[in-house]
Residue frames as a rotation matrix with the C-alpha (Angstrom) as fourth column:
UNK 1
-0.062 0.531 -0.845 234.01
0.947 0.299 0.119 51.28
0.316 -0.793 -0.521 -30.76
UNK 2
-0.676 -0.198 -0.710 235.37
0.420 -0.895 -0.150 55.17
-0.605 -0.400 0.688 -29.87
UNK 3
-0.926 0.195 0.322 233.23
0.191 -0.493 0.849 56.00
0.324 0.848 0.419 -33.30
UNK 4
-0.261 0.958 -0.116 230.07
0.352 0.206 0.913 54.32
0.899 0.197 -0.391 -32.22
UNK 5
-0.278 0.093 -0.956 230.14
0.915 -0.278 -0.293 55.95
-0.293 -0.956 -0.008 -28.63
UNK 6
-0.851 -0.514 -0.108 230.95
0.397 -0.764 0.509 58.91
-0.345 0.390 0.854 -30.29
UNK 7
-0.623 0.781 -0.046 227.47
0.202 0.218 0.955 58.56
0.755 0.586 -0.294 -32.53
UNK 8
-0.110 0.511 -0.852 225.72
0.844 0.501 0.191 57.39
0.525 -0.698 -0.487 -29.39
UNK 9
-0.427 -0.212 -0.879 226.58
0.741 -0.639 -0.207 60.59
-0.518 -0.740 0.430 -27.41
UNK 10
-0.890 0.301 -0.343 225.76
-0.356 -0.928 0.111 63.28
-0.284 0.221 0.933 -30.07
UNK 11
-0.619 0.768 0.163 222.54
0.468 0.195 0.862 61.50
0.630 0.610 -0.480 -30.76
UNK 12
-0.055 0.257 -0.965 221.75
0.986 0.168 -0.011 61.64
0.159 -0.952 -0.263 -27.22
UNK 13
-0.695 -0.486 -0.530 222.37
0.634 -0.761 -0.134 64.92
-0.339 -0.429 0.837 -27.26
UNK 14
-0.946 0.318 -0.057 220.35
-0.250 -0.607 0.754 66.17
0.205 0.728 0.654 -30.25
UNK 15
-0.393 0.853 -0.343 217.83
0.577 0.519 0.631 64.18
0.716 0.051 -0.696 -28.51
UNK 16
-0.292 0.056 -0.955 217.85
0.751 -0.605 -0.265 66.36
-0.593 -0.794 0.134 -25.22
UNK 17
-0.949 -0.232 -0.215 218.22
0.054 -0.788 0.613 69.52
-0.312 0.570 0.761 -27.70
UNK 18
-0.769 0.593 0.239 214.96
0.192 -0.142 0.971 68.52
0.610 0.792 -0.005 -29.36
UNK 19
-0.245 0.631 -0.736 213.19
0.879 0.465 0.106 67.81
0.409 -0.621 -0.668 -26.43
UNK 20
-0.606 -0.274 -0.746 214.25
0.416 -0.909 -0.004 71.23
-0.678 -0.313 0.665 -24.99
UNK 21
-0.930 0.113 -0.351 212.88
-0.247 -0.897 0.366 73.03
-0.274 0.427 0.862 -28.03
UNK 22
-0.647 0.755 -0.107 209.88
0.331 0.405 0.853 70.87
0.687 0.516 -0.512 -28.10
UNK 23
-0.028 0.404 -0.914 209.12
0.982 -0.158 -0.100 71.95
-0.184 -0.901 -0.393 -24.10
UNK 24
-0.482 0.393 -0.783 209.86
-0.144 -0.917 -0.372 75.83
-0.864 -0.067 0.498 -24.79
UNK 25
-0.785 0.617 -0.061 207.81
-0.196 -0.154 0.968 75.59
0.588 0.772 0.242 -28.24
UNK 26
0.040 0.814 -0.580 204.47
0.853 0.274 0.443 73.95
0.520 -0.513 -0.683 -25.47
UNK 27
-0.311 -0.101 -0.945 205.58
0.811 -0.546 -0.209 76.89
-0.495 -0.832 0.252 -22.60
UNK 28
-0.870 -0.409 -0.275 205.71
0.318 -0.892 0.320 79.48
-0.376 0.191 0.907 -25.15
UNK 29
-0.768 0.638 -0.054 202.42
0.111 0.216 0.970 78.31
0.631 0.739 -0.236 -26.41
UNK 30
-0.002 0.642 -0.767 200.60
0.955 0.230 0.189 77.97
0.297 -0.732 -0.613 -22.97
UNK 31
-0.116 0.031 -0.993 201.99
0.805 -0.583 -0.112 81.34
-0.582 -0.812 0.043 -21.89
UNK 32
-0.975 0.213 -0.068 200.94
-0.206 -0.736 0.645 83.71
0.087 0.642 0.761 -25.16
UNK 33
-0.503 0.864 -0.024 197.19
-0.615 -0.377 -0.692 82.39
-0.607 -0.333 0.721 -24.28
UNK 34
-0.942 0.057 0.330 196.89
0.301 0.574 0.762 80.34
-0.146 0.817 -0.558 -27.89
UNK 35
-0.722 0.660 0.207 193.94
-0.119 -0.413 0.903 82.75
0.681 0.627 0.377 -28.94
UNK 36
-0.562 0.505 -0.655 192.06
0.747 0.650 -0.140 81.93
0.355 -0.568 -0.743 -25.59
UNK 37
-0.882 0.124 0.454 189.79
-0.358 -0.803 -0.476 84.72
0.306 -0.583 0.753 -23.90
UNK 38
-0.515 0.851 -0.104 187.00
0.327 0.083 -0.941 85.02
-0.792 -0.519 -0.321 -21.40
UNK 39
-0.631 0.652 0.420 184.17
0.774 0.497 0.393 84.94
0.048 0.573 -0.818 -23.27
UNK 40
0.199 0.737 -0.646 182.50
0.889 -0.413 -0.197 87.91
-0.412 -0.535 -0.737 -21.82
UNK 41
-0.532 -0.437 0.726 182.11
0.812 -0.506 0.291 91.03
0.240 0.744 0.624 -23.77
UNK 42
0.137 0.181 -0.974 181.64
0.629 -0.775 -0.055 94.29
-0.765 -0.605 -0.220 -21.57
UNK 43
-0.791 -0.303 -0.531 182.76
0.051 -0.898 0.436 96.46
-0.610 0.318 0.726 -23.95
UNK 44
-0.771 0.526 0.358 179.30
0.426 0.009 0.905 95.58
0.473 0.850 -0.231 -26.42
UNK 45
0.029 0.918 -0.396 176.78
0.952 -0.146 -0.269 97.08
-0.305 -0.369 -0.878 -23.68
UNK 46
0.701 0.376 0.606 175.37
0.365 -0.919 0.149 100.52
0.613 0.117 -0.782 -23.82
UNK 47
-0.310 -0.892 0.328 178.31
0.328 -0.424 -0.844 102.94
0.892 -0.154 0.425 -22.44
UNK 48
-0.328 0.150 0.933 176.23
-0.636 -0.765 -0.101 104.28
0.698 -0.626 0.346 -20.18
UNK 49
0.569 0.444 -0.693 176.07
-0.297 0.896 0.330 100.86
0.767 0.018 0.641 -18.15
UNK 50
-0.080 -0.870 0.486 178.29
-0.660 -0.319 -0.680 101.04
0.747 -0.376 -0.549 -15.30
UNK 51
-0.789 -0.190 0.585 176.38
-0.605 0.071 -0.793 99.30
0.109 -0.979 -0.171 -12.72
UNK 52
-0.307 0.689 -0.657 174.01
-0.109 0.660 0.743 96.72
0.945 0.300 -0.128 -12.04
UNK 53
-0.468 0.307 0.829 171.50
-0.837 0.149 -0.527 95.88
-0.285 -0.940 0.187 -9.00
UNK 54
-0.627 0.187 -0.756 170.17
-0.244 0.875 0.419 92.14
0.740 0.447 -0.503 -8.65
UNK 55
-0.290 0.745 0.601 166.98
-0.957 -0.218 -0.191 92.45
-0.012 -0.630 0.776 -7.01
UNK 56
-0.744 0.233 0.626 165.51
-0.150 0.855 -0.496 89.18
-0.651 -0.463 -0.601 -5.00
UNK 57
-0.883 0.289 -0.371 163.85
-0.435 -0.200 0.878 87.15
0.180 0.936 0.302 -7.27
UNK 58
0.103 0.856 0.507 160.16
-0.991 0.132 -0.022 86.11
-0.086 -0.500 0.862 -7.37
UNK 59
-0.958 -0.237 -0.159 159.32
-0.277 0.906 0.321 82.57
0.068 0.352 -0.934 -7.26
UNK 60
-0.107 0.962 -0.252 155.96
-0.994 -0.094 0.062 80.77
0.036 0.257 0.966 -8.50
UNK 61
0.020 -0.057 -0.998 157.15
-0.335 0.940 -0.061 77.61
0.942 0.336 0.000 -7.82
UNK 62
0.807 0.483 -0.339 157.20
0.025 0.546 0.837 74.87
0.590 -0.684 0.429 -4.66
UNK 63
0.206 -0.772 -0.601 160.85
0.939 0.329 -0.101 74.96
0.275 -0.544 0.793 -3.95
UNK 64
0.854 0.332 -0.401 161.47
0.507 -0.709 0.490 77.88
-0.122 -0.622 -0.774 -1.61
UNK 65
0.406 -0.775 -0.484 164.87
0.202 -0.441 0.875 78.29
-0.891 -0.453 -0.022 -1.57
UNK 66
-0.150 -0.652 0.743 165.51
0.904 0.215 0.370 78.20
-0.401 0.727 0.557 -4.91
UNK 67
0.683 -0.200 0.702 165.01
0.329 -0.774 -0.541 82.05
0.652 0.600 -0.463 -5.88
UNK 68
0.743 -0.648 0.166 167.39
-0.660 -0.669 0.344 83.00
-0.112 -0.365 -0.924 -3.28
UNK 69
0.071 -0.981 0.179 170.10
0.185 0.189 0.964 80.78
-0.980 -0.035 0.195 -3.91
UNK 70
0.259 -0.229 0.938 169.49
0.922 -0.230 -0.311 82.10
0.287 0.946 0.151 -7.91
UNK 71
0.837 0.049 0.546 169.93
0.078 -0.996 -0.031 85.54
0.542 0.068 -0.837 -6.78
UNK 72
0.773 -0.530 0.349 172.62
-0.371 0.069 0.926 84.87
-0.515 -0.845 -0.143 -5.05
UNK 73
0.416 -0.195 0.888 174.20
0.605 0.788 -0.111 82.93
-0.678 0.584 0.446 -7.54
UNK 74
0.336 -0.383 0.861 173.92
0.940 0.071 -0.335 85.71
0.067 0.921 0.384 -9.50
UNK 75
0.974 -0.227 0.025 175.30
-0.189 -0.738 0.648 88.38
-0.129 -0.636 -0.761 -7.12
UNK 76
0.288 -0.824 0.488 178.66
0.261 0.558 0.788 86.08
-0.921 -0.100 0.376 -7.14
UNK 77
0.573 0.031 0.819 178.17
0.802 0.185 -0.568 86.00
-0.169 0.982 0.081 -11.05
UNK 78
0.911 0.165 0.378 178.73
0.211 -0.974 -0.082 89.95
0.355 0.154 -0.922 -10.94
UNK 79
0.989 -0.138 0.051 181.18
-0.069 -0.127 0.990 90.05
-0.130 -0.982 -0.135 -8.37
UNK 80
0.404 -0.544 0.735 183.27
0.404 0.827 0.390 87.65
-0.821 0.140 0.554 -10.13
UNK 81
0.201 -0.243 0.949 183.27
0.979 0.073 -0.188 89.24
-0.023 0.967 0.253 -13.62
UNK 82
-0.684 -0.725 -0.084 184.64
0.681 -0.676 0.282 92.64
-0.262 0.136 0.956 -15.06
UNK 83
-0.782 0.151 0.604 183.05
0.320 -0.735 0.598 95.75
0.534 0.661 0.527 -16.22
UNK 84
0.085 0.790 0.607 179.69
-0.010 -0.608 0.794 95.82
0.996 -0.074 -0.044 -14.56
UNK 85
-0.840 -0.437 0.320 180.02
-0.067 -0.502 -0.862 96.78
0.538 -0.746 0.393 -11.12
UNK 86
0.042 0.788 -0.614 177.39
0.707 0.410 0.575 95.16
0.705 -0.459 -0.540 -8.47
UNK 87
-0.853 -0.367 0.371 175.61
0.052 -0.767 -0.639 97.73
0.519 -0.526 0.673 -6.58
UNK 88
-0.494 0.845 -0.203 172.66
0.222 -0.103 -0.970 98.99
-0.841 -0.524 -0.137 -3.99
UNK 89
0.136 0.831 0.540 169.21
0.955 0.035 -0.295 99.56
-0.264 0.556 -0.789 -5.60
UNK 90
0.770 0.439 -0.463 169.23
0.284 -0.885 -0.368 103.34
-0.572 0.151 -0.806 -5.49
UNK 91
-0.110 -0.946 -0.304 173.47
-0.422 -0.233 0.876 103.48
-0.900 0.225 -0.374 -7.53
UNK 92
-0.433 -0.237 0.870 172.60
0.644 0.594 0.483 101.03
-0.631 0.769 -0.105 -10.22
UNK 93
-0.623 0.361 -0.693 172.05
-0.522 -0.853 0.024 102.08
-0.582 0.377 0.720 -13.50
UNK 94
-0.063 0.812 -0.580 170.00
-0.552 0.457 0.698 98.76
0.832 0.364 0.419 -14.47
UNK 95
0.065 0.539 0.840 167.98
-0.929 0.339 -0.146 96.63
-0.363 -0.771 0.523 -12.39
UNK 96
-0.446 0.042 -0.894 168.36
-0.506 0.812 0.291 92.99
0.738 0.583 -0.341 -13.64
UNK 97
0.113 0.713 0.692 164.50
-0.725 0.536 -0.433 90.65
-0.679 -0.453 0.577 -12.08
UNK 98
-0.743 0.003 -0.670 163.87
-0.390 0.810 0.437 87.55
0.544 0.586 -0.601 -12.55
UNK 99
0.093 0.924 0.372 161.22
-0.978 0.154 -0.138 85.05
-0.185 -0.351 0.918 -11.65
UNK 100
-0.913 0.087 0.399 160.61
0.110 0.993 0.034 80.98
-0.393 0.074 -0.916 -11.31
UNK 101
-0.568 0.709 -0.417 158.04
-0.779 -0.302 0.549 80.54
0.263 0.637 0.725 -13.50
UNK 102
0.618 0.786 -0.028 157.71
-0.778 0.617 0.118 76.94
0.110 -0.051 0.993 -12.54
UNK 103
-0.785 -0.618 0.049 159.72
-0.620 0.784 -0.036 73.59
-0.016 -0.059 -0.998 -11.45
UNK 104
0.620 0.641 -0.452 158.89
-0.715 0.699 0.011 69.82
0.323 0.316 0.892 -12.22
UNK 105
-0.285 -0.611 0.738 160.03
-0.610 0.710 0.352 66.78
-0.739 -0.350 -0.576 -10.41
UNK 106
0.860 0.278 -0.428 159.56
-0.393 0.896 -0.208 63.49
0.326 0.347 0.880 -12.80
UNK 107
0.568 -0.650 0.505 161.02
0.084 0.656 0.750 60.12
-0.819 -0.384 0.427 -12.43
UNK 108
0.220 -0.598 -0.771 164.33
-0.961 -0.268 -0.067 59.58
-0.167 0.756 -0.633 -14.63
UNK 109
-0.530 -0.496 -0.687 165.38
-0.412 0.859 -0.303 56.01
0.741 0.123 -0.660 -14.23
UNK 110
0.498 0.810 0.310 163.14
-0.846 0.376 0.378 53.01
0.190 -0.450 0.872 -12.38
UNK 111
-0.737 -0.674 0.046 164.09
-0.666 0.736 0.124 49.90
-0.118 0.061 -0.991 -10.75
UNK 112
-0.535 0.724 0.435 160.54
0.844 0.475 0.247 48.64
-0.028 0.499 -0.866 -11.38
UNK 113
-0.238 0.448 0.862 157.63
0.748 -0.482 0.457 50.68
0.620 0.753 -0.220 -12.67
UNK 114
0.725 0.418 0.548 156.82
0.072 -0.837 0.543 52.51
0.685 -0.354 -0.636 -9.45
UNK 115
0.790 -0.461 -0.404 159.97
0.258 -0.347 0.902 53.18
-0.556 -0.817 -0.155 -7.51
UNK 116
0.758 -0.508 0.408 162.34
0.082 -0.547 -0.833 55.49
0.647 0.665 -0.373 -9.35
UNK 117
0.566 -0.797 -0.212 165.91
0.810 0.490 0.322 55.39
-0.153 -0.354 0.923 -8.61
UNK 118
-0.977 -0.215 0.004 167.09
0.212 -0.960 0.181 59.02
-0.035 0.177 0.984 -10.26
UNK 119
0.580 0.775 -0.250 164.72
0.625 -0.621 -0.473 61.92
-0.522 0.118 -0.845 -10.73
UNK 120
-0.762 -0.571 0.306 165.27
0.643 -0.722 0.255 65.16
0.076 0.391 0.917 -12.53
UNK 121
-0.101 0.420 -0.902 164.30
0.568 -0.720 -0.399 68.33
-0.817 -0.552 -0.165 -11.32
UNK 122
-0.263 0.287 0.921 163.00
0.793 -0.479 0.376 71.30
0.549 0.830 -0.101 -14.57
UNK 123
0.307 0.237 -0.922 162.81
0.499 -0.865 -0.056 74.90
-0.810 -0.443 -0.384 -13.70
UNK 124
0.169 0.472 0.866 161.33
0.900 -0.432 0.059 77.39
0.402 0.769 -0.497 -16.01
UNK 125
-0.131 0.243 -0.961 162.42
0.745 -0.615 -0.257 81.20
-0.654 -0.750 -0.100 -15.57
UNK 126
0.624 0.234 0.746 161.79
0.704 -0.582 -0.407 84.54
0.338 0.779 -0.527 -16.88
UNK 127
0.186 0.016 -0.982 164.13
0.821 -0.551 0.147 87.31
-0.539 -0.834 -0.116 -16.67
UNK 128
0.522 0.104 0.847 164.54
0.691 -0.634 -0.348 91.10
0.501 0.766 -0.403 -17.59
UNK 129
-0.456 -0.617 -0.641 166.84
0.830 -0.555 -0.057 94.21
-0.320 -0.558 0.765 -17.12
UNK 130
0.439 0.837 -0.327 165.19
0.877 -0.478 -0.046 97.10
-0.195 -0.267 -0.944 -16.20
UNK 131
-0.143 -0.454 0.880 166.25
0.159 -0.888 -0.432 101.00
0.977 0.078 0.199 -16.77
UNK 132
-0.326 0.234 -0.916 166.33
0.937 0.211 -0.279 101.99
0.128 -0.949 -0.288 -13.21
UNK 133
-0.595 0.362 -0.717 165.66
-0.186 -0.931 -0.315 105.56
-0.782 -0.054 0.622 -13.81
UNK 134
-0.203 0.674 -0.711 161.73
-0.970 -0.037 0.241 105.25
0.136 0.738 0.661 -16.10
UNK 135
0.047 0.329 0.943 161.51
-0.286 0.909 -0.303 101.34
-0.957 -0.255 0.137 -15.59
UNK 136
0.587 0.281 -0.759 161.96
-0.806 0.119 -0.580 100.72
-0.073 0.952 0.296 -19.18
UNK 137
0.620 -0.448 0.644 162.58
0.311 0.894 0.322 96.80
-0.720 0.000 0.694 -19.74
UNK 138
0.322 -0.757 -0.569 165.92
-0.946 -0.283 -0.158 97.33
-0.042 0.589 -0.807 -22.19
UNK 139
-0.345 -0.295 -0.891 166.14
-0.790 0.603 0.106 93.03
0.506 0.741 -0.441 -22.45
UNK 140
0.071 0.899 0.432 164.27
-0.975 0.153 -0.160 90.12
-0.210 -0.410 0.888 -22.00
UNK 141
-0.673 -0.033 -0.739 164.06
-0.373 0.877 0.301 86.43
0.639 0.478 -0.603 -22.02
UNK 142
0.121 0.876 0.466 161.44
-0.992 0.118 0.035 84.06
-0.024 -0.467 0.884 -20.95
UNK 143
0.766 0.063 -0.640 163.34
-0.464 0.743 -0.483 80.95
0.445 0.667 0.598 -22.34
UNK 144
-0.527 -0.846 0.077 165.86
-0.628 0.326 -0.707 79.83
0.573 -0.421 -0.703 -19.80
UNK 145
0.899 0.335 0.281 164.89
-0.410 0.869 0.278 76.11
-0.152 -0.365 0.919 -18.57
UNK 146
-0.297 -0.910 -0.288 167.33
-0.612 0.413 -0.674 74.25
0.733 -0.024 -0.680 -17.24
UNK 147
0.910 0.371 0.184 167.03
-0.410 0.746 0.525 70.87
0.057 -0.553 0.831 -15.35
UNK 148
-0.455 -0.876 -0.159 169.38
-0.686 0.459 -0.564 68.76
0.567 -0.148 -0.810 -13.48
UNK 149
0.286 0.456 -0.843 169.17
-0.136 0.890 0.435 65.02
0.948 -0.010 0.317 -11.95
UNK 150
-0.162 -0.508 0.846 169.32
-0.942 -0.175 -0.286 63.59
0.293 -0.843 -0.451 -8.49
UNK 151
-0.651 -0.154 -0.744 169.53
-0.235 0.972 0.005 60.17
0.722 0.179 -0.669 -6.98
UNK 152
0.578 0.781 -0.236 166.47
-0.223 0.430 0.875 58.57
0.785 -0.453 0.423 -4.88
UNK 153
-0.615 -0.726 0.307 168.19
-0.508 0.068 -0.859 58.36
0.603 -0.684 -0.411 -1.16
UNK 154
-0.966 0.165 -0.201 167.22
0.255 0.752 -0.608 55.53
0.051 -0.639 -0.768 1.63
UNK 155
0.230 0.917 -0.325 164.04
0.849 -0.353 -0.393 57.85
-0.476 -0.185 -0.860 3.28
UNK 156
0.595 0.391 0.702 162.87
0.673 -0.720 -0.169 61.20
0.439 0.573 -0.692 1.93
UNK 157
0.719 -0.569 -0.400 165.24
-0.301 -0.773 0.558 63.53
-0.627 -0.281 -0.727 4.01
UNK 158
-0.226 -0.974 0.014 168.00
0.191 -0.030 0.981 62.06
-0.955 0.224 0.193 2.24
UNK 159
0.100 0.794 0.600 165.82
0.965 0.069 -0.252 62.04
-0.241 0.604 -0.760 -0.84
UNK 160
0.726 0.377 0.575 165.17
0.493 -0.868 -0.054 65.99
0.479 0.323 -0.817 -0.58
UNK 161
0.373 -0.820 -0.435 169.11
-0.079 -0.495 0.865 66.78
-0.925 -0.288 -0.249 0.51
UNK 162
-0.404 -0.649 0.645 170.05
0.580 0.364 0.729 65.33
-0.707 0.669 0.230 -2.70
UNK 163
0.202 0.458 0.866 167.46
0.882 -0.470 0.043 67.44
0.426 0.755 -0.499 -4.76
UNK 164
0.878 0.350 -0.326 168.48
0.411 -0.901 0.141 70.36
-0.244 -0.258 -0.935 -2.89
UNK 165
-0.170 -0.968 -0.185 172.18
-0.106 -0.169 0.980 70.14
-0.980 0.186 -0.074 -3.81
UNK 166
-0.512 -0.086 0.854 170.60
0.759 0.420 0.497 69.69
-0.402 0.903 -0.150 -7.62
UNK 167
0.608 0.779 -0.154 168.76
0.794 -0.599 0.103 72.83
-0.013 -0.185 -0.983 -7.18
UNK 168
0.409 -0.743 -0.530 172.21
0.070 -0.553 0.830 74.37
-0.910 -0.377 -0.174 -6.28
UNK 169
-0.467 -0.734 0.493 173.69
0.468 0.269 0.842 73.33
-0.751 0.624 0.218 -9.07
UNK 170
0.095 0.774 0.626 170.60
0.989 -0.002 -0.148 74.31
-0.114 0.633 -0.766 -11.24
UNK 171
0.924 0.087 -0.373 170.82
0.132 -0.987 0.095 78.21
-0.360 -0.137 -0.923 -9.61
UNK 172
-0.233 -0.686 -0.689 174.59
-0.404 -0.576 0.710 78.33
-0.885 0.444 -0.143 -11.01
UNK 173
-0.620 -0.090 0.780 174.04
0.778 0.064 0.625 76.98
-0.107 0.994 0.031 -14.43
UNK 174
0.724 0.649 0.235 170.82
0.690 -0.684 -0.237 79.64
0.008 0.334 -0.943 -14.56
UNK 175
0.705 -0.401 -0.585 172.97
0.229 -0.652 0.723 82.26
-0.671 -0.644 -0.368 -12.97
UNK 176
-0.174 -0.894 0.412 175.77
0.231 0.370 0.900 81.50
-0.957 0.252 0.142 -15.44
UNK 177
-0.106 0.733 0.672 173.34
0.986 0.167 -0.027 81.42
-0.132 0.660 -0.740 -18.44
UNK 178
0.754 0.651 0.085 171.89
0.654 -0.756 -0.011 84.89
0.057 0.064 -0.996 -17.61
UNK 179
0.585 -0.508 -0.631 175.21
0.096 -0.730 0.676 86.89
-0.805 -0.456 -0.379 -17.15
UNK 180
-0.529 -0.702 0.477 176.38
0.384 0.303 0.872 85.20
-0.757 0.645 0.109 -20.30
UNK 181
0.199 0.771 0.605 173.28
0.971 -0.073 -0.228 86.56
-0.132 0.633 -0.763 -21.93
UNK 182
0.964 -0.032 -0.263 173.57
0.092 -0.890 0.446 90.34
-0.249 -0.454 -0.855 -20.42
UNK 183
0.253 -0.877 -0.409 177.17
-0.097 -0.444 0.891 90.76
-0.963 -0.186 -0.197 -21.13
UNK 184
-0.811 -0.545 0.214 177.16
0.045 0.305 0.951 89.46
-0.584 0.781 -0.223 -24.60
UNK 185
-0.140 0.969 0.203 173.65
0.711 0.241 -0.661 90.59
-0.689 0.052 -0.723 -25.75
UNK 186
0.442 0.297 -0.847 173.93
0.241 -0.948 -0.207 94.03
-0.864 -0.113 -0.490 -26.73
C-alpha cells in the first residue's frame, strides 16, 4: 500500500512537472512573437518619403458622407502606423487623392420578389500619390471596389442608419486596403 502511494505521488508529480514545461514551452512561444510581424513594410518606399498629406477626397457618387469619412479613415490609417509621418499640405513630401468613382445599392436577400430584407452597398474608387513638389503621379490604382451589406429596417430612417454604419465600415476596409497598398508597393 506505502509502494502504491509512493507510485501515485511521483506520478502526480511528473505530471505537474510536465504540465509546467508544457505552459513555459506555450509562454515562451507567445512571447518570442512565433515569426509574427506587422505586415507593413516602410522600409521598401523611396528614402526620400518621410511624409504624407491626405487631401479630402472627391466624390462622384450619391452618398455624401462617404468621401469624408474615407479620408478620415485614412488620416487614422497614418496616424496609427509607423514610418510615414501625417502632415499639412505644404510639409508633405507626397500627396496621396482619391475619388468615389461610383456606389450601387442592389437588393441581397428577398422575403418575396419585391421587398428585400438585406441590401448591399458597392463603391468603386480611384486613387493616386502625387509628388508634391512637380505633381508627378509616382502610383496608381483604379481597382479598389469594395462592398458591404445592410439589413432593411422598419421605415427608411432606420433603413438609411443601417446603410450608413455599412458605409463606415466600407471607408475602413478602403482605407485599410490603400495604406496596405502604399506601404508595401514600392
Amino acid at each position: 500500500m506505502i509502494k502504491f502511494l509512493q507510485i501515485v505521488s511521483c506520478t502526480r508529480h511528473r505530471g505537474r512537472f510536465i504540465l509546467a514545461v508544457f505552459a513555459f514551452c506555450v509562454l515562451w512561444t507567445s512571447l518570442s512573437g512565433c515569426g509574427y510581424h506587422c505586415a507593413e513594410r516602410i522600409e521598401s518606399l523611396p528614402p526620400w518619403i518621410k511624409t504624407v498629406y491626405v487631401a479630402p477626397w472627391a466624390n462622384r457618387s450619391n452618398e455624401l458622407l462617404l468621401g469624408v469619412w474615407i479620408t478620415e479613415e485614412l488620416r487614422h490609417e497614418f496616424l496609427r502606423g509607423r514610418g510615414l509621418k501625417l502632415v499639412t499640405k505644404d510639409e508633405a513630401d507626397v500627396i496621396l487623392e482619391g475619388e468615389i468613382v461610383s456606389t450601387s445599392t442592389s437588393g441581397l436577400s428577398y422575403v418575396r420578389y419585391d421587398r428585400a430584407v438585406e441590401r448591399r452597398i458597392t463603391a468603386e474608387c480611384s486613387v493616386h500619390l502625387v509628388r508634391r513638389e512637380g505633381g508627378k503621379v509616382i502610383w496608381q490604382t483604379g481597382n479598389i471596389v469594395r462592398e458591404e451589406s445592410f439589413l432593411v429596417g422598419k421605415d427608411v430612417m432606420q433603413t438609411e442608419g443601417l446603410k450608413d454604419e455599412a458605409l463606415q465600415k466600407l471607408s475602413r476596409d478602403v482605407a485599410e486596403i490603400i495604406y496596405h497598398r502604399i506601404t508595401g508597393v514600392f
